[in-house]
mmCIF file of the C-alpha atoms, coordinates in Angstrom:
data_MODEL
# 
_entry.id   MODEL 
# 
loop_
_atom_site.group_PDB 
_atom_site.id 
_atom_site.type_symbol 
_atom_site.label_atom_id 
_atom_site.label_alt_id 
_atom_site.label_comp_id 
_atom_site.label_asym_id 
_atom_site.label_entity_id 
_atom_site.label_seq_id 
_atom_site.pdbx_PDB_ins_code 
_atom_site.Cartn_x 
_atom_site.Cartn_y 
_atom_site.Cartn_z 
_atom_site.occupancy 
_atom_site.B_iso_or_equiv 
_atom_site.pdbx_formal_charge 
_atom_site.auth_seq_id 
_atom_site.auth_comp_id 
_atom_site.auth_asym_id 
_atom_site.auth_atom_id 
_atom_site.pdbx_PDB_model_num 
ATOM 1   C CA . UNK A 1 1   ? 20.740  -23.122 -25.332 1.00 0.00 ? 1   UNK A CA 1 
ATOM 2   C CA . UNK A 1 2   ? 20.544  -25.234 -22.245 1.00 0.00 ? 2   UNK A CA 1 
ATOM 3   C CA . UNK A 1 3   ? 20.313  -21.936 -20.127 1.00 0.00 ? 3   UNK A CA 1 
ATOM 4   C CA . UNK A 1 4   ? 17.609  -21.267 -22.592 1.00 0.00 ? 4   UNK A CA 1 
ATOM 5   C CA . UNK A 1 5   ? 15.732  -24.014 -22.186 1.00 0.00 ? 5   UNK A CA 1 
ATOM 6   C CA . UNK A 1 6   ? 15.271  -23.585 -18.690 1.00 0.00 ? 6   UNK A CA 1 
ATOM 7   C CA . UNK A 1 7   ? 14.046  -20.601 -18.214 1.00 0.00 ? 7   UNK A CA 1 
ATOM 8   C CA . UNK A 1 8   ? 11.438  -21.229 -20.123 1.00 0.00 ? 8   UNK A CA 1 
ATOM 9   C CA . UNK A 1 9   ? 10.237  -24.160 -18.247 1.00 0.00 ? 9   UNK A CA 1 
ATOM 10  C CA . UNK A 1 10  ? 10.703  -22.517 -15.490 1.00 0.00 ? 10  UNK A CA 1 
ATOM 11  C CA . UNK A 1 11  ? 12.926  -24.707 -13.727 1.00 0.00 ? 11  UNK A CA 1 
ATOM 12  C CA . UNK A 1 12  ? 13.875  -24.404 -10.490 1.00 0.00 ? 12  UNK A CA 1 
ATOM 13  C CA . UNK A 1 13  ? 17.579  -24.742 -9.916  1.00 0.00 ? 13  UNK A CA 1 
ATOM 14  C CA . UNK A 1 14  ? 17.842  -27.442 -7.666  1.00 0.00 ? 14  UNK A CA 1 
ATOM 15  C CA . UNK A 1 15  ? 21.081  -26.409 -5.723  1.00 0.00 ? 15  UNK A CA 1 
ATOM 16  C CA . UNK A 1 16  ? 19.301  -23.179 -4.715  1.00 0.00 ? 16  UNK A CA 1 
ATOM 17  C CA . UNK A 1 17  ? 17.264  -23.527 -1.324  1.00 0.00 ? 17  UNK A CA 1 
ATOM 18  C CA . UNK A 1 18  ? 14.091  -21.939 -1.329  1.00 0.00 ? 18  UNK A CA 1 
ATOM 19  C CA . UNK A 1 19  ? 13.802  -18.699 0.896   1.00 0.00 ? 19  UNK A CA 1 
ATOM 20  C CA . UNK A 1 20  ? 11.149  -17.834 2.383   1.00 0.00 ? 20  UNK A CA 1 
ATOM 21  C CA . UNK A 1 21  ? 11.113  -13.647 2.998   1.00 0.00 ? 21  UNK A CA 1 
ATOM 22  C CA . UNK A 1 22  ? 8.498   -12.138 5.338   1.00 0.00 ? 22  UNK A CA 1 
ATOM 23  C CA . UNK A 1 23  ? 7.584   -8.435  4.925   1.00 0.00 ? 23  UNK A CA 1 
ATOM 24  C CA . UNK A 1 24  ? 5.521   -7.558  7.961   1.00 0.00 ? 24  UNK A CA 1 
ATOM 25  C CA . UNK A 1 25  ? 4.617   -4.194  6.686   1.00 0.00 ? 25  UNK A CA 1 
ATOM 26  C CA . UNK A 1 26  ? 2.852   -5.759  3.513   1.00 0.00 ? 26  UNK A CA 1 
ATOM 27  C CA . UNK A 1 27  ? 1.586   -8.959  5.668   1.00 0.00 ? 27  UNK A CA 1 
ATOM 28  C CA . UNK A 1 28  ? 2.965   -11.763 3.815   1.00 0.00 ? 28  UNK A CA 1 
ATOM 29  C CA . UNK A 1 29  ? 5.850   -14.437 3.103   1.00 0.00 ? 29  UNK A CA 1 
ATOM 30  C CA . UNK A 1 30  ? 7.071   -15.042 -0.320  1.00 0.00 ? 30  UNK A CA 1 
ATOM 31  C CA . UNK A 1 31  ? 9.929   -17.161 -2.403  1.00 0.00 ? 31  UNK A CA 1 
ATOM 32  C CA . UNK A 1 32  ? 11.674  -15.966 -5.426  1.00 0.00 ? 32  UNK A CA 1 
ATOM 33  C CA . UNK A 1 33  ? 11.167  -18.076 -8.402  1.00 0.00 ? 33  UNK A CA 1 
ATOM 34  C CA . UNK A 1 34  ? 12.987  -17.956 -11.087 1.00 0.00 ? 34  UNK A CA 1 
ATOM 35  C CA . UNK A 1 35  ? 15.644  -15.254 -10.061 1.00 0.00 ? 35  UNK A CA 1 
ATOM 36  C CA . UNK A 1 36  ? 13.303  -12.395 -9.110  1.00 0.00 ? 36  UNK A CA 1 
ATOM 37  C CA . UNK A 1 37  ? 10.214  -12.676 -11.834 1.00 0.00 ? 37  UNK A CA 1 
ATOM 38  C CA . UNK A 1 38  ? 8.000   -15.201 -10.163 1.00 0.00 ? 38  UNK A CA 1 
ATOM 39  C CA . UNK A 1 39  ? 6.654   -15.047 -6.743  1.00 0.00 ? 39  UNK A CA 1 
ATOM 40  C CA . UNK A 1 40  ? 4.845   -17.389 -4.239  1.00 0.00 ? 40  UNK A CA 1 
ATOM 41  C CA . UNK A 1 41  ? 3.371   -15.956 -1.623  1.00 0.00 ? 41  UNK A CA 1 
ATOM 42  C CA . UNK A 1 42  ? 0.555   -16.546 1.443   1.00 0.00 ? 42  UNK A CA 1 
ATOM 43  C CA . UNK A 1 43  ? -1.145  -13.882 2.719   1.00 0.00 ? 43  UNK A CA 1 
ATOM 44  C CA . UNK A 1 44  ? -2.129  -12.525 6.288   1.00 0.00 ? 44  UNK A CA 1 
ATOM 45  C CA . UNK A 1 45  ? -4.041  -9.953  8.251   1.00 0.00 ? 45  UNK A CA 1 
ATOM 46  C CA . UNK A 1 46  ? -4.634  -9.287  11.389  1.00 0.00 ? 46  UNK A CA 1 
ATOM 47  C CA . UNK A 1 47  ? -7.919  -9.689  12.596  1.00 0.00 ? 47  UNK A CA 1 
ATOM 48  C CA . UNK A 1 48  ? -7.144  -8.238  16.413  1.00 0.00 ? 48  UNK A CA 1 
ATOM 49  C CA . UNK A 1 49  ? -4.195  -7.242  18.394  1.00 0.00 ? 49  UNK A CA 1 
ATOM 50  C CA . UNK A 1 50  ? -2.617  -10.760 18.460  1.00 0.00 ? 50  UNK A CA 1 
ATOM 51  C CA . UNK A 1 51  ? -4.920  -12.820 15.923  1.00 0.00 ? 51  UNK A CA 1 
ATOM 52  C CA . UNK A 1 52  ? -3.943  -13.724 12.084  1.00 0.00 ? 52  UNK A CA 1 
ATOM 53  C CA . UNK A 1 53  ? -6.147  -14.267 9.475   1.00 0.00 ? 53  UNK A CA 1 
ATOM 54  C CA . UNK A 1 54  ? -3.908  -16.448 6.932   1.00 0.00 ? 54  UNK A CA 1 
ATOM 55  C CA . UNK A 1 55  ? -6.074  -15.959 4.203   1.00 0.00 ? 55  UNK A CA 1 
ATOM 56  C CA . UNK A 1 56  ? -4.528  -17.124 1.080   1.00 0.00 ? 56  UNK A CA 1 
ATOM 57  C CA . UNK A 1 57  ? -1.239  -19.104 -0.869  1.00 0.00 ? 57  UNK A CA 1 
ATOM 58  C CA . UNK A 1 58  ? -0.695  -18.694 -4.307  1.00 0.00 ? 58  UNK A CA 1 
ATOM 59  C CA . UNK A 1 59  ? 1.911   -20.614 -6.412  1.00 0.00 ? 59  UNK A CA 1 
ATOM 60  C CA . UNK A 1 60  ? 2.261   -19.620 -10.118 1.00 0.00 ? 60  UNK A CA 1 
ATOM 61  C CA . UNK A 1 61  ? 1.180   -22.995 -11.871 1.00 0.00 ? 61  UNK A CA 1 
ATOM 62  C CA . UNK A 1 62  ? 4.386   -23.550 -13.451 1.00 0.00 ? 62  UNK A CA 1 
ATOM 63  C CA . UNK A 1 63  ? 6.061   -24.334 -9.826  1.00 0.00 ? 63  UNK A CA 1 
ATOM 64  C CA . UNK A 1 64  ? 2.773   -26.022 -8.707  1.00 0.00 ? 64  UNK A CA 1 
ATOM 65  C CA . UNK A 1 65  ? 3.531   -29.718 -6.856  1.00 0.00 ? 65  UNK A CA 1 
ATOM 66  C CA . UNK A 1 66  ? 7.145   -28.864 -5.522  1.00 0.00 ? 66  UNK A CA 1 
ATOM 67  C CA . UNK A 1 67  ? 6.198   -28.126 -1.737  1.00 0.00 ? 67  UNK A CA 1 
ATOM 68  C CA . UNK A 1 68  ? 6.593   -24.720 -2.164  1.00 0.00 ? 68  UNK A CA 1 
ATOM 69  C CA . UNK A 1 69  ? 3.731   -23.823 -0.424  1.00 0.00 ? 69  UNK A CA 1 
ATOM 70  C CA . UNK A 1 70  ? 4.706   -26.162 2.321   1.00 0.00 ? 70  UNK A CA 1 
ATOM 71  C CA . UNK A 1 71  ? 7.880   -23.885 2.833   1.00 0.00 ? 71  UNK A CA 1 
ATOM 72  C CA . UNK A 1 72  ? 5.346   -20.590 3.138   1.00 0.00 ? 72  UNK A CA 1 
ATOM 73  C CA . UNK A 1 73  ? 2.842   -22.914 5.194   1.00 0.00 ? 73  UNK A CA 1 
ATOM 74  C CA . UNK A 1 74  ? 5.585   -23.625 7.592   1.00 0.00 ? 74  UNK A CA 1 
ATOM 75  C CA . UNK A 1 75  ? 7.057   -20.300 8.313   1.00 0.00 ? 75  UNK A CA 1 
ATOM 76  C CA . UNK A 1 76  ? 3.545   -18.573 8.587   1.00 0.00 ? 76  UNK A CA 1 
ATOM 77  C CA . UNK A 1 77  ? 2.696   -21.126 11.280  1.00 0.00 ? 77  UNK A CA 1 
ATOM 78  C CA . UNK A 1 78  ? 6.323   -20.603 12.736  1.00 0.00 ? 78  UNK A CA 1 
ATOM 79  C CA . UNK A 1 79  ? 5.850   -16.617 13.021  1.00 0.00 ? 79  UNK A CA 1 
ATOM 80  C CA . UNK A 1 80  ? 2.244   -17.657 14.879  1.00 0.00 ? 80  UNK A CA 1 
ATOM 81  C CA . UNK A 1 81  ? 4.489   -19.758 17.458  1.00 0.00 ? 81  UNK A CA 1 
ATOM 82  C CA . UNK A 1 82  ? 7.263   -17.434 17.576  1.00 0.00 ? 82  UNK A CA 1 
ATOM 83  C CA . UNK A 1 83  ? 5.102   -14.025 18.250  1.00 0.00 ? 83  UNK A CA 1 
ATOM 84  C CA . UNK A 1 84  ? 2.128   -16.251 20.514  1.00 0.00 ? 84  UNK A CA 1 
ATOM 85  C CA . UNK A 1 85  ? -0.614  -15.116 18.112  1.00 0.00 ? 85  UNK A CA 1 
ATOM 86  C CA . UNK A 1 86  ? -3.470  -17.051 17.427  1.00 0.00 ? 86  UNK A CA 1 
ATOM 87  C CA . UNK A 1 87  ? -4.601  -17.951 14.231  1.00 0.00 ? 87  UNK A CA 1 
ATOM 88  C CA . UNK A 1 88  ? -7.822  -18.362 11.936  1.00 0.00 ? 88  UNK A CA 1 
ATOM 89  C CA . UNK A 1 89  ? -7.127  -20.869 8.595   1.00 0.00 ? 89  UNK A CA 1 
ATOM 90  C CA . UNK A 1 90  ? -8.777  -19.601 5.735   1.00 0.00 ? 90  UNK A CA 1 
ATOM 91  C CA . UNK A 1 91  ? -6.549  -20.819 3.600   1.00 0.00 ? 91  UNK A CA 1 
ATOM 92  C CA . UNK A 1 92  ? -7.159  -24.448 2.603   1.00 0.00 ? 92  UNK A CA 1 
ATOM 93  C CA . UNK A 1 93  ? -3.965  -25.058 2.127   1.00 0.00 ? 93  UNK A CA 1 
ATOM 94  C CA . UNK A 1 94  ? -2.662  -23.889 5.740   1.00 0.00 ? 94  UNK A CA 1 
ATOM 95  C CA . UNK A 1 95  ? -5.724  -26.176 6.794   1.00 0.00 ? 95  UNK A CA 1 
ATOM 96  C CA . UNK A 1 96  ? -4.223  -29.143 4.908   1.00 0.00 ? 96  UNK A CA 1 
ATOM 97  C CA . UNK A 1 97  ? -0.696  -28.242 6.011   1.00 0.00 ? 97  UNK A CA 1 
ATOM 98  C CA . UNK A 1 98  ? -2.021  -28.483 9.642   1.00 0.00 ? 98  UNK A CA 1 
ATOM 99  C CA . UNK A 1 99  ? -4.046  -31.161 9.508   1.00 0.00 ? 99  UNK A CA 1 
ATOM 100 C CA . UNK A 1 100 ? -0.439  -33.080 8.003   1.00 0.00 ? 100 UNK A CA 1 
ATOM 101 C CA . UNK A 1 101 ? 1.849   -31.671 10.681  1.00 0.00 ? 101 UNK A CA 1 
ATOM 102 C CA . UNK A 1 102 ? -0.198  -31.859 13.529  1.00 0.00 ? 102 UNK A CA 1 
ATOM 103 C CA . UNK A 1 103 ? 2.720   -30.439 15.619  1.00 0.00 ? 103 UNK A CA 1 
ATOM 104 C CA . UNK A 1 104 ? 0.959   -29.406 19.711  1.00 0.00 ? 104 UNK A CA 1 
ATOM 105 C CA . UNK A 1 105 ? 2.902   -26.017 19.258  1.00 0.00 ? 105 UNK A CA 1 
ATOM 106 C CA . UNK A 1 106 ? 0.842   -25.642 15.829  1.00 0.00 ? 106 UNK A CA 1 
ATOM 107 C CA . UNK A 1 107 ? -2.652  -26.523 17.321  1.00 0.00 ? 107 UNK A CA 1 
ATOM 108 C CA . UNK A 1 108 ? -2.445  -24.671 20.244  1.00 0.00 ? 108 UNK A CA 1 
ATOM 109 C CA . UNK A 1 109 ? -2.382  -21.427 18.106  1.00 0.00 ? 109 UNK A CA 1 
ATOM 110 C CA . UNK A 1 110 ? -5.300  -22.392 15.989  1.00 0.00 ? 110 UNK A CA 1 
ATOM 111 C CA . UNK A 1 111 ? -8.819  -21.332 16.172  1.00 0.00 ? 111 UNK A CA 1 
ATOM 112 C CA . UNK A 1 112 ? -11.528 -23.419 15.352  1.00 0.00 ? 112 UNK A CA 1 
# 
């Protein structure tokens, strides 16, 4: 019953870590939600040869206001650091992430 119960609110087992996968080929990161049914994911393209366009994070609204986002927000702006790209914020939530974690190695790789 219990098992039940929360699967169908959607809870997130709290002894699981969220991981955050990055498929280059499809330009994005995502976390598994409950098992392998739900996904959040932010999206990226490449707007030149070492320029990202991170364009868009979507959380289903059942996980909404767990910092789930702030787990894709984080490694998106960790790839741009890692592979010296810059990047363009579309996204108003990689904005906001930013503008909270104004980290130099973050703004450095941001256009404006």
């Amino acid at each position: 019953m219990y098992l039940h119960l929360a699967a169908a609110m959607n809870v997130l087992d709290i002894n699981t870590p969220l991981r955050v996968e990055h498929d280059k080929k499809r330009r994005q990161f995502s976390i598994r939600l409950n098992g392998s049914h739900d996904r959040a994911v932010l999206l990226y393209e490449y707007v030149g040869k070492k320029t990202v366009d991170l364009q868009h994070t979507e959380v289903p609204e059942a996980y909404r206001g767990r910092e789930i986002a702030k787990h894709l927000a984080k490694a998106a702006m960790d790839f741009v650091v890692e592979e010296d790209l810059k990047a363009h914020l579309t996204c108003w939530y990689i904005q906001k992430y930013v503008k909270e974690n104004p980290h130099p190695h973050y703004l450095e790789h941001v256009l404006h």
